[in-house]
Backbone as a chain_set.jsonl record, in Angstrom:
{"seq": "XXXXXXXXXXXXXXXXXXXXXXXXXXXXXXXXXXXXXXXXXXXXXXXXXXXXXXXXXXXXXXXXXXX", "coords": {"N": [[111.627, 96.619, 79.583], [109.168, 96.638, 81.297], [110.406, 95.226, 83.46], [112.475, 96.704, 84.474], [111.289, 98.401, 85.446], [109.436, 97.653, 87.018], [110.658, 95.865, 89.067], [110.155, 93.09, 88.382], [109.839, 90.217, 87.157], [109.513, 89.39, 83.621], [109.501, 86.888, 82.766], [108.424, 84.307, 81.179], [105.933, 85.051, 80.479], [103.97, 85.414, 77.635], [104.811, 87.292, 74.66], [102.217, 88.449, 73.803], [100.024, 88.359, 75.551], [101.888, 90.352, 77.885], [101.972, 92.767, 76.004], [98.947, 93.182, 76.416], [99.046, 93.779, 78.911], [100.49, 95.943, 79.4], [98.971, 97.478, 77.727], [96.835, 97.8, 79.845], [98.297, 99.329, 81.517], [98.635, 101.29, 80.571], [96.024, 102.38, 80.355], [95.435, 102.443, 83.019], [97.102, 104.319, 84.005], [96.379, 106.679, 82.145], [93.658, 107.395, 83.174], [94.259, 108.099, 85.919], [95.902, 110.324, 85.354], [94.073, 111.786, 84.077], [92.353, 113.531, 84.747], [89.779, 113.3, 85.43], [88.565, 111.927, 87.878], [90.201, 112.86, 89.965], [91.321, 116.312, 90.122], [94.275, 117.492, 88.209], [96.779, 115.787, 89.628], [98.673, 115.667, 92.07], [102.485, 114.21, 91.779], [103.136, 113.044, 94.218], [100.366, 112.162, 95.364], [99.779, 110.631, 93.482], [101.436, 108.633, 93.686], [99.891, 107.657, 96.505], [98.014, 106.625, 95.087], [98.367, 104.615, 93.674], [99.871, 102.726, 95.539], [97.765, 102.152, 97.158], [95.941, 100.91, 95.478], [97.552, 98.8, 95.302], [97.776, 97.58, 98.074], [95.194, 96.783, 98.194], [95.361, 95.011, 96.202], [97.295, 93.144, 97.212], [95.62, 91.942, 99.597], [93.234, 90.711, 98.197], [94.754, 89.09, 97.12], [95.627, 87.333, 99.207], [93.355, 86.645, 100.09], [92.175, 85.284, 98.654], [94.196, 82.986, 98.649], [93.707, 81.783, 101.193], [91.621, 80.419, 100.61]], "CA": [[111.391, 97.931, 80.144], [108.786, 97.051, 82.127], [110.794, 94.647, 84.25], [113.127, 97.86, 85.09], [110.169, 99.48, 86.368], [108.858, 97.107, 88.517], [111.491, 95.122, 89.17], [109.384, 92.358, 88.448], [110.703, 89.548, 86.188], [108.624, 88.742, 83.233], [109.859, 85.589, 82.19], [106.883, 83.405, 80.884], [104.576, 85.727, 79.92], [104.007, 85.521, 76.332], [103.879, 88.406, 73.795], [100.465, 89.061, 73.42], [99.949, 88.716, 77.161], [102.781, 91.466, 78.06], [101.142, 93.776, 75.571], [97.589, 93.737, 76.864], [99.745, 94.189, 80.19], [101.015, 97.285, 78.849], [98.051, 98.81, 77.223], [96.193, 97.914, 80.739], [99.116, 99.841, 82.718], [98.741, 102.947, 79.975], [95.091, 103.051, 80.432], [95.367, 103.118, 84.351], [97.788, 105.703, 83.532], [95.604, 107.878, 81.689], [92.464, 107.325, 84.135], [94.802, 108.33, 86.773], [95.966, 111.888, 85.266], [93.325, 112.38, 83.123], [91.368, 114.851, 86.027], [88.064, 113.043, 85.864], [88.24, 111.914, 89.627], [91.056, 113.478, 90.724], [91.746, 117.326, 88.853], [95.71, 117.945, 88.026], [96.913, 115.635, 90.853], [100.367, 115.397, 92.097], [103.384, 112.611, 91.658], [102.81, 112.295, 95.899], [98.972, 111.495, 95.359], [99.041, 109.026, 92.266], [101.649, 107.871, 94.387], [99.459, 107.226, 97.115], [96.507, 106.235, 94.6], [99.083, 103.25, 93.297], [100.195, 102.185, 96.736], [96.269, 101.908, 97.317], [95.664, 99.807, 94.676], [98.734, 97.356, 95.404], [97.181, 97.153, 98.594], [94.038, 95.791, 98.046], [95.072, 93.534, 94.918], [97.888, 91.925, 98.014], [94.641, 91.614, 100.357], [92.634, 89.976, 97.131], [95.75, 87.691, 96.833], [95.555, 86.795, 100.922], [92.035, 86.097, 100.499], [92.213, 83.826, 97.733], [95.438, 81.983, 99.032], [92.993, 80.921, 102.191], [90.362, 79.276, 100.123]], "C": [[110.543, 97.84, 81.404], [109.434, 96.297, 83.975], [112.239, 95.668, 84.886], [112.64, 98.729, 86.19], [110.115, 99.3, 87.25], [109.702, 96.015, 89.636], [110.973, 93.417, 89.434], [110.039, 91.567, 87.495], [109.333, 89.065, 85.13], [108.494, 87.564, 82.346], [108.82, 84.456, 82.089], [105.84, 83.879, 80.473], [104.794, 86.258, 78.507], [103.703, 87.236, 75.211], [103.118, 89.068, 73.936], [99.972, 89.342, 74.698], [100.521, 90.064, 77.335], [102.338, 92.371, 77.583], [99.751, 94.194, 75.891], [97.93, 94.14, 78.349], [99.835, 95.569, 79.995], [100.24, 98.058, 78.516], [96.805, 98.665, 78.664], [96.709, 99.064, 81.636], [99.057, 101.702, 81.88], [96.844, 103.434, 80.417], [94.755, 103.567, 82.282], [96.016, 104.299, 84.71], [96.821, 107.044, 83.023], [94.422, 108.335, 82.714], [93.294, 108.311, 85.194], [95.14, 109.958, 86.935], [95.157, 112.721, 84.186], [92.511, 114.134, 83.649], [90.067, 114.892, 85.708], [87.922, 112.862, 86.886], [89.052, 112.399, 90.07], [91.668, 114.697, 89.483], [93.948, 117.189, 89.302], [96.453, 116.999, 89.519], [98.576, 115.622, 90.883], [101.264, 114.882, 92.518], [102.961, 111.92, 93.188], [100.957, 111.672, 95.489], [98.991, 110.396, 94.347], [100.339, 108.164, 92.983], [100.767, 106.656, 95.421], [98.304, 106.573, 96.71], [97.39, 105.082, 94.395], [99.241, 102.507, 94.51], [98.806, 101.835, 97.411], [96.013, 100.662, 97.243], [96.405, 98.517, 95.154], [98.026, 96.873, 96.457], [96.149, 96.274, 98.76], [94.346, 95.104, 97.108], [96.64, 92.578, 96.314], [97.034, 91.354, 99.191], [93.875, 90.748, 99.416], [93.454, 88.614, 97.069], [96.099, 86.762, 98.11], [94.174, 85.959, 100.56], [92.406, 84.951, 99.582], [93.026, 82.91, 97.784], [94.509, 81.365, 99.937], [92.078, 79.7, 101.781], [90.862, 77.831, 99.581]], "O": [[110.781, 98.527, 82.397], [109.116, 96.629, 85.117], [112.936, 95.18, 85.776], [113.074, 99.359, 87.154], [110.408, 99.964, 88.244], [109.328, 95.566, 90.719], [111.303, 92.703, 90.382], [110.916, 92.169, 86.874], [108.332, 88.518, 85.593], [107.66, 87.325, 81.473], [108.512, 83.79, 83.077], [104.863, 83.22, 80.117], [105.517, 87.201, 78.189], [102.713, 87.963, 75.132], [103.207, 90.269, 74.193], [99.523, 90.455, 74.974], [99.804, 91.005, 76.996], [102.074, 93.24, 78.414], [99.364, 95.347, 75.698], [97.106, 94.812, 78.969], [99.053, 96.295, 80.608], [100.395, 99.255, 78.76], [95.84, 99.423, 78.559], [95.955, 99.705, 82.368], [99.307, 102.807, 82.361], [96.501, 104.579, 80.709], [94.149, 104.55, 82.709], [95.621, 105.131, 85.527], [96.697, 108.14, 83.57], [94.283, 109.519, 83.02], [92.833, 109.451, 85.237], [94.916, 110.693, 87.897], [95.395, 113.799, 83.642], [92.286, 115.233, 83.142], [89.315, 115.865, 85.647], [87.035, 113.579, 87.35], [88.667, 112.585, 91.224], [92.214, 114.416, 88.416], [94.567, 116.901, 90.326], [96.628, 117.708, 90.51], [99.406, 115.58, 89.974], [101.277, 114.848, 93.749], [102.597, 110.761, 93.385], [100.769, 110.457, 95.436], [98.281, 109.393, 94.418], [100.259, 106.944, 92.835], [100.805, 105.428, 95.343], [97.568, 106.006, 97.518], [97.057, 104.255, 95.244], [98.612, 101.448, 94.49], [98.921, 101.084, 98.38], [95.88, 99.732, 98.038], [95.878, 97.42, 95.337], [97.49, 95.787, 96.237], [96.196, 95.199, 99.359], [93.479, 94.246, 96.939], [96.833, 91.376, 96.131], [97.503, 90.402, 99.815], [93.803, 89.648, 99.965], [93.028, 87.462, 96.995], [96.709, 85.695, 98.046], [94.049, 84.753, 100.771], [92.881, 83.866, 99.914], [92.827, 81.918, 97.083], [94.319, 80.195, 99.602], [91.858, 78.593, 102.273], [90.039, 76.987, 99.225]]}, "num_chains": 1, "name": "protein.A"}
């Protein structure tokens, strides 16, 4: 399922892995439309809150490729 999503392949990642994957991706989920930092927001903004994120974790993954 989730390799539908993301079109990500998750070939190698065990079980137990994949599932703490999953309950990581529900709790950023919930954080996200819960409306503690952001009230009632909408699909365009948690858009732009995801596209954020990706951002800086492919700048995190630049930096640490240099070292």
């Amino acid at each position: 399922m989730a390799e539908k999503a993301t079109g990500k392949t998750t070939d190698g990642i065990p079980p137990y892995r994949m599932n703490a994957i999953m309950k990581t991706a529900a709790e950023i989920t919930t954080l996200l439309v819960s409306g503690k930092h952001l009230y009632n927001p909408t699909y365009h903004e948690c858009e732009i809150t995801v596209e954020l994120v990706m951002e800086a974790i492919r700048k995190s993954k630049n930096e640490f490729r240099r070292k």
